[in-house]
N, C-alpha and C positions, 0 to 999 in steps of 0.2 A: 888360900885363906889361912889365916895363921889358927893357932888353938881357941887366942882370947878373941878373933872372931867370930871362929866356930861357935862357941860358947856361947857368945852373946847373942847369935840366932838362934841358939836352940831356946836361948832364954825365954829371947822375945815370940818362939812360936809355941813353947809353952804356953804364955800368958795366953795368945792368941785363943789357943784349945780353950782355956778357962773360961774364955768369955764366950766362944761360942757354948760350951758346956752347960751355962749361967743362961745364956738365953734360950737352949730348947727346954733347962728345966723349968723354966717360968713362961714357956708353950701351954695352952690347955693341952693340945692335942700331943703330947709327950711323944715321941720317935724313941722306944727303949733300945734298937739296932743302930741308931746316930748315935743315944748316949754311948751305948757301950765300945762302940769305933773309935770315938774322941778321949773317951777315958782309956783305952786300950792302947793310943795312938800318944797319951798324954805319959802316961806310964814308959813306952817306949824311949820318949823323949828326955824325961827323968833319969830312968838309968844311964841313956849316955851320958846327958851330963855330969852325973857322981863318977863315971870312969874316969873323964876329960879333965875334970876338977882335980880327980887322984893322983892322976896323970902329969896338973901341970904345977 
């Protein structure tokens, strides 16, 4: 996979996290161990891409 495809996955599973992120927090029954995975997982995803971006 080249970099601007890498990229573009991580872009897109970025947004993905987002929106699950968007929908357990409008859950009544809130999961604070889901949030904190997706945002923990979303963060992950963020920094690789500012390396890959530096990078390309």
């Amino acid at each position: 996979m080249t970099t601007e495809g890498h990229i573009a996955a991580l872009e897109r599973r970025h947004k993905e996290l987002e929106r699950q992120l968007d929908d357990e927090n409008t859950r009544l029954a809130q999961d604070s161990m889901m949030i904190a995975a997706l945002k923990r997982k979303k963060l992950e995803i963020k920094d690789e891409l500012v390396k890959l971006q530096a990078s390309a």
